[in-house]
FINUTOR-439180 format. One line per 5 residues: number of its first residue (from 1); for each residue x, y negated, z negated of C-alpha. Coordinates in Angstrom, 1 decimal, always signed. Layout:
NUM	X,Y,Z; ...
END
This chain:
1	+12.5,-101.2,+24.5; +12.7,-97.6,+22.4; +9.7,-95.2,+23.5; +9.1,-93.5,+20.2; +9.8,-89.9,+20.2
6	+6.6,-87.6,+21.1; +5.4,-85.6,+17.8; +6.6,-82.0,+18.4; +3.9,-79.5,+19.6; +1.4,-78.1,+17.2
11	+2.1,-73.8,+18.1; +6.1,-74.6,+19.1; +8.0,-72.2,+17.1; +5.1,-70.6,+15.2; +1.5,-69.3,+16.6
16	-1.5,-71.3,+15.8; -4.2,-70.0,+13.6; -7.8,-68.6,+14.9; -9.4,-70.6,+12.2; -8.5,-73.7,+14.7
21	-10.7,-72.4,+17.1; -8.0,-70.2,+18.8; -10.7,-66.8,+18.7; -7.9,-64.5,+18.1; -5.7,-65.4,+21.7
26	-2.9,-68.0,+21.8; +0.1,-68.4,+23.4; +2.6,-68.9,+21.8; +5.9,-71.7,+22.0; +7.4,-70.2,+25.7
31	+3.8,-70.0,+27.1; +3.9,-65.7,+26.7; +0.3,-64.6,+25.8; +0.9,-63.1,+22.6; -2.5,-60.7,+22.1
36	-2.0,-57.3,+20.8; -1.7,-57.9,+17.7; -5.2,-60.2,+17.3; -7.0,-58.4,+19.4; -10.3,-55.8,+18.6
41	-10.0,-52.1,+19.3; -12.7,-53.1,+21.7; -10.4,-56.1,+23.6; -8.0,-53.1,+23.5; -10.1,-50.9,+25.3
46	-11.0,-53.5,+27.6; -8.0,-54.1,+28.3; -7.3,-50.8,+30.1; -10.6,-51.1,+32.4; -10.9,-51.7,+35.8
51	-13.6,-54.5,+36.9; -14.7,-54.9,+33.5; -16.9,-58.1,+33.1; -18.1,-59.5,+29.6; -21.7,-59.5,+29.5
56	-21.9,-61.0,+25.5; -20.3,-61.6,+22.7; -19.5,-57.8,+21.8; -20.5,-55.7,+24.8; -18.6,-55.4,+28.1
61	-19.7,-52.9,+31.4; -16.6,-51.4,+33.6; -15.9,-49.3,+36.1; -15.8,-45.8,+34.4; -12.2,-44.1,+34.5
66	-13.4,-40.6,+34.1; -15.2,-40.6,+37.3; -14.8,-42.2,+41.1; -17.0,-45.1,+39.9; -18.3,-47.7,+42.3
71	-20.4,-50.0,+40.4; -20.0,-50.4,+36.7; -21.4,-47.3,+35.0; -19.8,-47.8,+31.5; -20.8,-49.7,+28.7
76	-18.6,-50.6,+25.7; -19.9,-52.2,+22.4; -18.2,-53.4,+19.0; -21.0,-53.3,+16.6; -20.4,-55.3,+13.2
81	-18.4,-52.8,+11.1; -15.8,-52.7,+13.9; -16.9,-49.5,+15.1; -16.3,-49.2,+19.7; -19.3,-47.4,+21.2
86	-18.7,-46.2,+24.9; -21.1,-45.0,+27.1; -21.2,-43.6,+30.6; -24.6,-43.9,+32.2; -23.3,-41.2,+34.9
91	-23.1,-38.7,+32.2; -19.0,-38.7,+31.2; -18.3,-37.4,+27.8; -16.7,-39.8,+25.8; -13.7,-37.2,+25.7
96	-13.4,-37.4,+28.9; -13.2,-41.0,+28.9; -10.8,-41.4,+26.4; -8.4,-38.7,+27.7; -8.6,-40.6,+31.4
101	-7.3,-44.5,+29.3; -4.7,-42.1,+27.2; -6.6,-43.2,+23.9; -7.6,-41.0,+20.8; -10.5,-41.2,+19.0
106	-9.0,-43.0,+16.5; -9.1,-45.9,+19.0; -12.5,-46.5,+18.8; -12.9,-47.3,+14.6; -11.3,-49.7,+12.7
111	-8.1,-49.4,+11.0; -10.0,-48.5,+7.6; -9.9,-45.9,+4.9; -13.4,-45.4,+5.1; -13.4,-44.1,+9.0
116	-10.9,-41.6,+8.4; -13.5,-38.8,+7.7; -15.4,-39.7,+10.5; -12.2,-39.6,+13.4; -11.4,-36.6,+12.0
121	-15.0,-35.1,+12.1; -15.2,-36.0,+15.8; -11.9,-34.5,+16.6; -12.8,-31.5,+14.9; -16.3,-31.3,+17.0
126	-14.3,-32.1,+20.2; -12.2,-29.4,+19.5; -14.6,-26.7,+18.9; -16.9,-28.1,+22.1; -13.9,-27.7,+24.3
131	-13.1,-23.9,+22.4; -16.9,-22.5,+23.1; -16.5,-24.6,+26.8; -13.4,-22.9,+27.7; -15.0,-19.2,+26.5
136	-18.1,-19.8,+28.2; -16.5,-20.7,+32.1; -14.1,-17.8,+31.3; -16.8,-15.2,+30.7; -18.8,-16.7,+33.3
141	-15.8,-16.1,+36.0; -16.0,-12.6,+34.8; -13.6,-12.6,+32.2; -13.2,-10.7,+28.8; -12.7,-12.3,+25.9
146	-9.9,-10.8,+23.4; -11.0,-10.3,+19.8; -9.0,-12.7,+18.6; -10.5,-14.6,+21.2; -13.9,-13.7,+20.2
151	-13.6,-14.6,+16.4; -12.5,-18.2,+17.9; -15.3,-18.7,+19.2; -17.7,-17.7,+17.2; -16.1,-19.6,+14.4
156	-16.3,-23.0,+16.8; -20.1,-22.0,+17.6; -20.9,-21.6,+13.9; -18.8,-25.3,+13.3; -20.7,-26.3,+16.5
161	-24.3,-25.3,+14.6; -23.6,-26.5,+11.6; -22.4,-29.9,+12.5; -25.8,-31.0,+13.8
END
């Protein structure tokens, strides 16, 4: 008696689709979990985390990796036009939090001409808060600023107040 031959597997040699019901995570034919490339900035974030814990369909809480967190102080959220909102309720800066995962700002909007402005707006503002930061604990130690030093700073600070 001849056992027919079983039909060859659906994914083997090429990765199955998300519109089958796959949500963006497959494996593929040798059973490696192919995901970078489908996944969200978010799922990348995520990824990176320590005890992070889905809590819906978009939003995630972790441990925070800027601070010695022991409960789940950070929240992260994809909201519909693909932007990643993070948010430490100890108070971390997202700076902070991004420079502690080795990510850039860039990290948290979609790959899209229309965020381009905005990432470089922020990194802009992030540089000018860290410029007036690092002139302000210098002069508070006691330190004088140069003038070079000086004009810095009070170009950031003018940035600074005309940004918000």
């Amino acid at each position: 008696m001849r056992v027919a031959p079983s039909p060859p597997h659906p994914t083997k040699g090429k990765s199955p689709l998300p519109e089958f019901g796959l949500n963006k995570r497959h494996y593929s034919y040798n059973g490696i979990f192919e995901r970078s490339f489908y996944l969200s900035k978010a799922e990348k974030l995520v990824e990176r985390l320590q005890y992070c814990k889905q809590v819906s369909g978009n939003r995630w809480i972790a441990r925070c990796p800027a601070h010695d967190d022991r409960s789940p102080s950070l929240s992260v959220t994809q909201v519909n036009d693909g932007r990643v909102l993070i948010h430490c309720h100890a108070g971390c800066g997202a700076n902070d939090i991004l420079d502690s995962l080795s990510l850039e700002w860039a990290d948290l909007y979609p790959d899209d001409e229309n965020f381009s402005p905005l990432i470089r707006r922020r990194e802009r503002d992030s540089y000018n808060d860290l410029v007036v930061g690092i002139a302000e604990a210098r002069m508070k130690e006691g330190h004088r600023l140069s003038e070079e030093d000086k004009r810095t700073v009070l170009q950031a600070r003018l940035k600074q107040l005309h940004a918000n």
